[in-house]
C-alpha positions as CSV (number, residue, x, y, z in Angstrom):
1,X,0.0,0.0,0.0
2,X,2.4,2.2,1.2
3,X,5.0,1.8,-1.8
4,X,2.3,2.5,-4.4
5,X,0.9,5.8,-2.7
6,X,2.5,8.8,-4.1
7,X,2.7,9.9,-0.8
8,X,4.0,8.1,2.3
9,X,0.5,7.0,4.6
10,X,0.3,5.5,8.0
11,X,-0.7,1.9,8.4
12,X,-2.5,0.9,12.1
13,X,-3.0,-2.6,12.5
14,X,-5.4,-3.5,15.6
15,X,-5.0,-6.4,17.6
16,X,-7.3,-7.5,20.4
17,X,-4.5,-8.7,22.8
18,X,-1.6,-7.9,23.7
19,X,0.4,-11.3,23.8
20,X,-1.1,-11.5,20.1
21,X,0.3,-8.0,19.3
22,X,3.8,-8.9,20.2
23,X,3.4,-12.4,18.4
24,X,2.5,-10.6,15.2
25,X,5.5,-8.1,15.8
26,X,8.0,-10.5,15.5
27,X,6.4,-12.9,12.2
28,X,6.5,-9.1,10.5
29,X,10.2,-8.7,12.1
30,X,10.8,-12.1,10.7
31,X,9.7,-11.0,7.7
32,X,11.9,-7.5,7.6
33,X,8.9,-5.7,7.7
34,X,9.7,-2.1,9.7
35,X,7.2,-1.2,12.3
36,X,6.8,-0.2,15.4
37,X,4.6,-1.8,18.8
38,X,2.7,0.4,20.8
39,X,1.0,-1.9,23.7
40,X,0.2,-1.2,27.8
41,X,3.4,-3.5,28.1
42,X,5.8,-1.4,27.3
43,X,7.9,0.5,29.4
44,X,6.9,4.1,30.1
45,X,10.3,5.2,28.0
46,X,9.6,2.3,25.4
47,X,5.6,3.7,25.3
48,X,6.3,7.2,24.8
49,X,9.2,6.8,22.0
50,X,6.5,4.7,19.8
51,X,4.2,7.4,20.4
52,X,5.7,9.8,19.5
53,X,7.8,7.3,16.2
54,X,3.1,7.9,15.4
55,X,3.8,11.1,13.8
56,X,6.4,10.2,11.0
57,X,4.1,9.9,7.7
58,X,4.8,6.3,6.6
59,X,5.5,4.3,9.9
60,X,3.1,0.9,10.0
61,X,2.1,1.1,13.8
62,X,1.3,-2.3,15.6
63,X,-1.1,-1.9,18.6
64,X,-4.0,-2.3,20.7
65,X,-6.6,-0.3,21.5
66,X,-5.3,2.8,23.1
67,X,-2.9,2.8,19.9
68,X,-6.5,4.5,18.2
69,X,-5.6,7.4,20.6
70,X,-1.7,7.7,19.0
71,X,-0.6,10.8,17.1
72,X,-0.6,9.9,13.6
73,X,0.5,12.4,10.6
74,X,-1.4,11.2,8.3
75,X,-3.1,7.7,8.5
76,X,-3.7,5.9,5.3
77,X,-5.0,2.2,6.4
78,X,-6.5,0.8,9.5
79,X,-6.3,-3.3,9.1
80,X,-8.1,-4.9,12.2
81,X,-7.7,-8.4,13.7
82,X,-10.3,-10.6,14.9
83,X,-13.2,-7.8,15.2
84,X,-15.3,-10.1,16.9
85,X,-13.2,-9.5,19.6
86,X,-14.3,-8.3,22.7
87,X,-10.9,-7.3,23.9
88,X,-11.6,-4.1,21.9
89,X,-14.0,-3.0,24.6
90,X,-12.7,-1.3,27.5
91,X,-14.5,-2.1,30.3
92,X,-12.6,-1.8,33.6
93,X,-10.9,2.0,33.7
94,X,-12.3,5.8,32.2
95,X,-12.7,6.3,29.7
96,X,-14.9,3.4,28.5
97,X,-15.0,2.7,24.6
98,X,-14.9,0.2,22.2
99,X,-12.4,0.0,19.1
100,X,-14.6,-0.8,16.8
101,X,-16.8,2.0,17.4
102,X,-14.1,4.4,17.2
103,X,-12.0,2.9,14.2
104,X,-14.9,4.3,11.6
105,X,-14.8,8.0,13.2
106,X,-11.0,7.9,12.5
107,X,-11.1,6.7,9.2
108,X,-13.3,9.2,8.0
109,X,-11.1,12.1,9.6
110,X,-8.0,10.8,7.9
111,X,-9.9,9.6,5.1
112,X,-8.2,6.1,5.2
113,X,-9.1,2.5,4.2
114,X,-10.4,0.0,6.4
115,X,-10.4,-3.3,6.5
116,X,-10.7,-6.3,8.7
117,X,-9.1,-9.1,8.8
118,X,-11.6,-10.8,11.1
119,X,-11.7,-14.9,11.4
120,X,-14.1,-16.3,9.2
121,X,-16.8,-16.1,11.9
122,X,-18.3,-13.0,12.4
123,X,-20.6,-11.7,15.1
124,X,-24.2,-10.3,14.4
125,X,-22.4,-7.3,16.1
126,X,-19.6,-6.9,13.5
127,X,-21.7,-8.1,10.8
128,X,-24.2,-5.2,11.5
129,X,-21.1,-2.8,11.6
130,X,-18.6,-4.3,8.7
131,X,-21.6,-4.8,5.9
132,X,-21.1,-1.5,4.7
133,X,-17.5,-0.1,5.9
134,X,-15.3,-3.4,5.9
135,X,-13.6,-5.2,3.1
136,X,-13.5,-8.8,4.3
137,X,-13.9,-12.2,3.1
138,X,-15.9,-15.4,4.4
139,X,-13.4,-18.7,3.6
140,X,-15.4,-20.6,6.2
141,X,-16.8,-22.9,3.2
142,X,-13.1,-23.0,1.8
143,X,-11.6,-25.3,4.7
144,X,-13.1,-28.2,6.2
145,X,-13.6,-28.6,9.8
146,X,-12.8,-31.0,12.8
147,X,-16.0,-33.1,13.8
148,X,-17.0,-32.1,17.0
149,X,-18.0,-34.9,20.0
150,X,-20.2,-33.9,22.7
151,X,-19.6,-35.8,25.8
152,X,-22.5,-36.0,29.1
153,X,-20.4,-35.2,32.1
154,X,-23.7,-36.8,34.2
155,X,-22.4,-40.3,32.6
156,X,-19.0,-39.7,33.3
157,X,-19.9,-39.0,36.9
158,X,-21.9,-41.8,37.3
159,X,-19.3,-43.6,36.6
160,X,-17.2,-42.3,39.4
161,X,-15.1,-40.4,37.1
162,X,-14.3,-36.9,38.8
163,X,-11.3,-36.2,36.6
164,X,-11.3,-33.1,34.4
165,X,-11.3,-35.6,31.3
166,X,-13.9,-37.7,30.2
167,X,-12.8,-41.4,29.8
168,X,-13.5,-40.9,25.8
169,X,-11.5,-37.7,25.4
170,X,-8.5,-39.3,27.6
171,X,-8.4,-42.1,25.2
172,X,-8.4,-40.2,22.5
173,X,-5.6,-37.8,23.7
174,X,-3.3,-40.9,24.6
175,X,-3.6,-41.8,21.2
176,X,-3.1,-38.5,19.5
177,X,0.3,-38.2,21.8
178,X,1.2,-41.3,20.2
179,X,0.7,-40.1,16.8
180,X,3.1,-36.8,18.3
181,X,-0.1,-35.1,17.9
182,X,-1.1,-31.8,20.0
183,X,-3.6,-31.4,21.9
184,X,-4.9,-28.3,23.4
185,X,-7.1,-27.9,26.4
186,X,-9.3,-25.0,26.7
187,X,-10.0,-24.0,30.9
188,X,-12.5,-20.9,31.5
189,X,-10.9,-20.2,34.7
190,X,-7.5,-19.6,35.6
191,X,-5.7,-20.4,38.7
192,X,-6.8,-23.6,40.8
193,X,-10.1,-23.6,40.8
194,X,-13.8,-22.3,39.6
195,X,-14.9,-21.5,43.1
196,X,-14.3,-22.4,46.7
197,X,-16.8,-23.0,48.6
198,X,-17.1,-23.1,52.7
199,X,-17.6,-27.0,54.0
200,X,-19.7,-25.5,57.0
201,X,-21.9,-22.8,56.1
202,X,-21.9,-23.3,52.2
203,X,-21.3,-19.9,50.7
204,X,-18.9,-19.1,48.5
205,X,-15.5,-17.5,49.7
206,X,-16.2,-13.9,48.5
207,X,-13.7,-11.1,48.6
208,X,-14.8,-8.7,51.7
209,X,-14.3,-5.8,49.6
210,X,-15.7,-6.2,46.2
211,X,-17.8,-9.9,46.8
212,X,-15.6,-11.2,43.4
213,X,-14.7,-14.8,44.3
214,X,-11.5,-15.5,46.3
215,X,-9.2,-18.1,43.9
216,X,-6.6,-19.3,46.4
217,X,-2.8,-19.3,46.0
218,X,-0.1,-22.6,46.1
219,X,0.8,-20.3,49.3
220,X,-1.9,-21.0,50.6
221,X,-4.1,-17.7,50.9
222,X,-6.4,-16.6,48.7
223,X,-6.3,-13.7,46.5
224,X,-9.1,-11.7,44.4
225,X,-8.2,-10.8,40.7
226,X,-10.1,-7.7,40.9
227,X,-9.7,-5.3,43.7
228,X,-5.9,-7.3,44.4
229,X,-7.2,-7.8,47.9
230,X,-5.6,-11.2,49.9
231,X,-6.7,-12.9,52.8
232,X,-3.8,-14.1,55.1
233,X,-2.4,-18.0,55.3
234,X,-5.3,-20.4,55.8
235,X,-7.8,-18.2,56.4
236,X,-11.3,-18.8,57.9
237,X,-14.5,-18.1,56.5
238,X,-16.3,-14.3,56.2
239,X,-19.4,-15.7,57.6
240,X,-19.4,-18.5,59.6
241,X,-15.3,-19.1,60.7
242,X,-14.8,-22.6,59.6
243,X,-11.4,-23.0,58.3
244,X,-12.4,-25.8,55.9
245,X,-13.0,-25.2,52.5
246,X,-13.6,-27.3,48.7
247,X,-12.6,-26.4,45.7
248,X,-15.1,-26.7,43.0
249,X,-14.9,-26.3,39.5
250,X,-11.8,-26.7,37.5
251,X,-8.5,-23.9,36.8
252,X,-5.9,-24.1,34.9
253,X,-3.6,-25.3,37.9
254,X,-5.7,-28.1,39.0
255,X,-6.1,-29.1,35.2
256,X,-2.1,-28.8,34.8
257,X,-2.0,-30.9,37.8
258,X,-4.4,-33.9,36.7
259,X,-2.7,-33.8,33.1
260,X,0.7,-34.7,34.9
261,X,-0.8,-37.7,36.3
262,X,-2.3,-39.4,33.5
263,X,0.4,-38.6,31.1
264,X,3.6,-38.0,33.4
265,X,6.3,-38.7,30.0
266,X,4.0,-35.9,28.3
267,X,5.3,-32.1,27.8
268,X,2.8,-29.3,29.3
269,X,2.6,-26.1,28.8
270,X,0.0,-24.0,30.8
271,X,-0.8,-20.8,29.1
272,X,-3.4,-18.5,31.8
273,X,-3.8,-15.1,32.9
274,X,-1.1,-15.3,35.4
275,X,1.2,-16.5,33.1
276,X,0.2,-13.6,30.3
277,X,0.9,-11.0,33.0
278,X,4.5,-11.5,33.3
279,X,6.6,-10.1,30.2
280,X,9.1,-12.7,30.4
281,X,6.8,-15.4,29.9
282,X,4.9,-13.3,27.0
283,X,8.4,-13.1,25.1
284,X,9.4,-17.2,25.6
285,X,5.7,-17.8,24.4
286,X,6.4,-15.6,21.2
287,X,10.3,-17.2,20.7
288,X,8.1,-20.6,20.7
289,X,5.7,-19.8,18.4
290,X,3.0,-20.3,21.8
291,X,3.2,-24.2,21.7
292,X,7.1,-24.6,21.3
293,X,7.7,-28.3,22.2
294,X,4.7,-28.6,24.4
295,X,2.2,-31.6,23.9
296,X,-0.1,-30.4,25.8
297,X,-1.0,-26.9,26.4
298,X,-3.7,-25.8,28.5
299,X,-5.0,-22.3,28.4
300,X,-7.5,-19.8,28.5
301,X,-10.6,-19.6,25.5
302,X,-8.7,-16.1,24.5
303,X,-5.5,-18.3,22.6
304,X,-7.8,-19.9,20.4
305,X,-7.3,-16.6,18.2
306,X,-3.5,-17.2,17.9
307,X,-2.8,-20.4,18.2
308,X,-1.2,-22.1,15.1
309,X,0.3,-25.3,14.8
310,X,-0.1,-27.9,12.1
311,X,0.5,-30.3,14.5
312,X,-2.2,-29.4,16.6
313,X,-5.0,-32.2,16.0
314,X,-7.0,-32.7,19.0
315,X,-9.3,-29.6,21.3
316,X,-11.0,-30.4,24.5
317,X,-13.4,-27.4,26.5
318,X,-13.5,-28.8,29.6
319,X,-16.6,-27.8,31.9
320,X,-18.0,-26.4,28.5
321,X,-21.1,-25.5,30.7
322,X,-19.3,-22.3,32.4
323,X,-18.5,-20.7,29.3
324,X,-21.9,-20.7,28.8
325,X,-23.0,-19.2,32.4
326,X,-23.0,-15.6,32.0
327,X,-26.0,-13.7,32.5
328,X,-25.1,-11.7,28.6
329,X,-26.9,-11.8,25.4
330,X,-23.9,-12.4,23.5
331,X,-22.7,-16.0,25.4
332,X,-24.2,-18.3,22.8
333,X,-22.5,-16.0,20.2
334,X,-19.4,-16.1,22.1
335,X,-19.0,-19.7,22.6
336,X,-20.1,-20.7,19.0
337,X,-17.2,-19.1,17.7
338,X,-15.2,-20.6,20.2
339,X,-16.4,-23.6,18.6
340,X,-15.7,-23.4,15.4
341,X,-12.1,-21.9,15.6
342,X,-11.2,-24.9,17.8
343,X,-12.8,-26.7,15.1
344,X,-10.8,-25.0,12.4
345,X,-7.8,-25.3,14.3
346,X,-8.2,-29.1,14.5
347,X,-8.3,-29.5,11.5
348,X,-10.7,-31.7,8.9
349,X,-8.4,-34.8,10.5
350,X,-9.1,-33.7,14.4
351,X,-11.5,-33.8,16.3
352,X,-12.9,-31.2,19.2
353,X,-14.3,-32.5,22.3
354,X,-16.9,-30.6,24.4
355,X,-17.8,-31.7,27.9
356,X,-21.0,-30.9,29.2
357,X,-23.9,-31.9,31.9
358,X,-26.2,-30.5,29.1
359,X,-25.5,-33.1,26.1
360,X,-29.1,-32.4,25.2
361,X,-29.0,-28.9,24.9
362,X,-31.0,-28.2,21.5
363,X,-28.0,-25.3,20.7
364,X,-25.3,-27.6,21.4
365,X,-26.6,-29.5,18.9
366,X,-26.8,-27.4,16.2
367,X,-23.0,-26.8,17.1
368,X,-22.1,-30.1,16.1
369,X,-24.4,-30.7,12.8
370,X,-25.1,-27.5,11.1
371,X,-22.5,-24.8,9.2
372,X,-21.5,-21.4,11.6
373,X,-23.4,-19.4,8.8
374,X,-26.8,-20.9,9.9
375,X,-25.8,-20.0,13.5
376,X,-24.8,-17.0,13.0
377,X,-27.8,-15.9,11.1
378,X,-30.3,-17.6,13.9
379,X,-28.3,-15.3,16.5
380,X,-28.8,-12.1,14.5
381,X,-32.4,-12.9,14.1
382,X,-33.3,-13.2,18.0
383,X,-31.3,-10.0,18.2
384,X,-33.3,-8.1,16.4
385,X,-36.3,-9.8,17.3
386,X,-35.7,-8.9,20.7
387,X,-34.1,-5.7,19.8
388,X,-30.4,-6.1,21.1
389,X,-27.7,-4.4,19.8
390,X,-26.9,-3.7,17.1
391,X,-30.7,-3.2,16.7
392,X,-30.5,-0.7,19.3
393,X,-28.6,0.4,22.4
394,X,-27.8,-0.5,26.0
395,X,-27.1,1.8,28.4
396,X,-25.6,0.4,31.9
397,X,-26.7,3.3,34.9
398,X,-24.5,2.0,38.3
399,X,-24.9,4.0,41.5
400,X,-22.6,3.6,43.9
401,X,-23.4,4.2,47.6
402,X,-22.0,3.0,51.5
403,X,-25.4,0.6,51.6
404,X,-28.0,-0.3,49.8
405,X,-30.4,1.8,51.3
406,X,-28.7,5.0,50.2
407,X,-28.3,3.7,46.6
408,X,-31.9,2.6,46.1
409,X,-32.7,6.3,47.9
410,X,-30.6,7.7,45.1
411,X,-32.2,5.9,42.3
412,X,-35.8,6.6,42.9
413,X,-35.2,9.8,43.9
């Protein structure tokens, strides 16, 4: 683009996270293409010299969202990954926006192209936005897909089988390690485990300050990954004192744990919000191409977007059923894509496995048997028929108050 412009133009490429912006910095550095990164994991020195590298006319500028926010000269193209996405919303700090909202208002002030390079599978959301602004293509019917199993956690249990693999998926992996196959396992949760709860009184161990759940720590405290509040060694309960607790639920640590038992000569890798954090880790990920020499990585829903590996055959979504437990109109949309990346990632000669206490769940179903394009289209019509976005807008009102009866004082006043 830029070499047959008269004149030099900025390219902005988009990318939802950051481990997948610094993985696409080095294929282009691999590649001798000259750019620059501009992510939240840079140094405050490194930050501000790519910020201000935005104003030179020609520079190709590698970022995530708050790189919308850089600088620029003159910006000619705006290329944006996976614009399903929701890493593009900003949800947890001022000011809240979402990428995708903004990308159109800057193209139109600097006049430049747009285009996305979304997966094959887009959301009603994007599909409402990118009909008429975005150049992009739908291969989906190019490449074939893995088949996809689903497996009834209720028999497995029955069966006294409490493990975070079904006996059919186990097999399946032993064999594909055989075959020096991949295999990937997708957790929803990091650390040890979904919840804990209280052996006395029942509840669940809720942070004191903000009531997110407490995860606990190989220390043996418990910390909250949302106010960074943690309780001291062994603590006891917030509402009863009993000092005995149960973990429930599968995290990536437990799962890492169990996977070291049934296949001790097997390479792990786990690959989880605490690992993402640290910037050492993020740069031996990117050296390794994210599965290296691993056999079996385990890891958050999120990698599904970068992960790459022709030897990658086999996908498992363990304790499917949480993925699906959010109280948001866009779950079922979520986890379908889920789906059918892990599905394209597999591979026509792979296979995806999806555990669940819900085998007989009527969407599920259509998962397994019918093409993301009927889906998709199904999902955008409830939307509309129950006027969601991007048939209209949300607004979210929070009040915050000492008590509850000074914030529901505030809202009907």
């Amino acid at each position: 683009y830029q070499k047959k412009s008269a004149v030099r133009r900025s390219v902005l490429v988009l990318v939802p996270e950051i481990l997948g912006a610094e993985f696409l910095s080095s294929t282009l550095s691999d590649f001798g293409v000259e750019h620059i990164l501009l992510t939240s994991s840079l140094t405050q020195r490194n930050f501000l010299t790519a910020w201000d590298a935005a104003r030179i006319p020609g520079t190709v500028l590698i970022g995530t969202r708050q790189s919308l926010f850089a600088p620029f000269a003159d910006l000619g193209m705006i290329i944006i990954v996976d614009a399903d996405d929701d890493a593009y919303k900003q949800w947890d700090m001022s000011p809240r926006y979402d990428a995708r909202s903004v990308v159109p208002m800057l193209s139109k002030i600097f006049q430049s192209h747009l285009v996305s390079l979304a997966s094959f599978l887009d959301t009603a959301q994007t599909y409402r936005r990118v009909s008429s602004r975005l150049a992009h293509t739908d291969p989906a019917s190019s490449f074939p897909l893995a088949p996809l199993s689903i497996v009834n956690l209720r028999l497995e249990r029955y069966r006294k089988n409490h493990s975070p693999l079904s006996i059919e998926s186990r097999e399946h992996i032993g064999h594909a390690l055989t075959r020096k196959e991949k295999v990937f396992l997708v957790v929803n949760q990091s650390g040890y485990s979904k919840i804990t709860v209280c052996e006395s009184c029942k509840k669940i161990f809720r942070c004191p300050k903000c009531r997110a759940v407490l995860h606990p720590e190989k220390s043996g405290s418990f910390s909250c990954a949302v106010c960074s509040y943690e309780t001291p060694l062994f603590p006891s309960c917030f509402e009863c004192g009993h000092l005995g607790f149960k973990q429930v639920g599968f995290g990536t640590e437990r799962v890492e744990r169990e996977m070291k038992k049934l296949f001790p000569v097997a390479q792990i890798r786990r690959i989880d919000k605490h690992t993402l954090e640290k910037r050492s880790e993020r740069t031996r990920l990117v050296e390794d191409r994210i599965t290296g020499s691993a056999d079996i990585i385990i890891g958050v829903p999120s990698l599904l977007n970068i992960l790459d590996d022709d030897k990658l055959r086999t996908v498992v979504f363990i304790d499917a059923d949480s993925m699906l437990a959010w109280s948001d109109f866009r779950t079922d949309e979520r986890f379908a894509l889920r789906i059918f990346r892990a599905r394209l990632l597999a591979g026509f000669d792979g296979k995806v496995f999806l555990e669940t206490f819900q085998p007989e769940n009527i969407f599920l179903k259509k998962l397994s048997t019918e093409p993301y394009e009927h889906i998709e289209r199904l999902l955008r019509e409830d939307r509309e028929l129950l006027s969601y976005p991007p048939f209209s807008r949300l607004i979210s009102i929070e009040v915050s108050r000492d008590t509850k009866e000074q914030a529901d004082k505030t809202v009907t006043k």
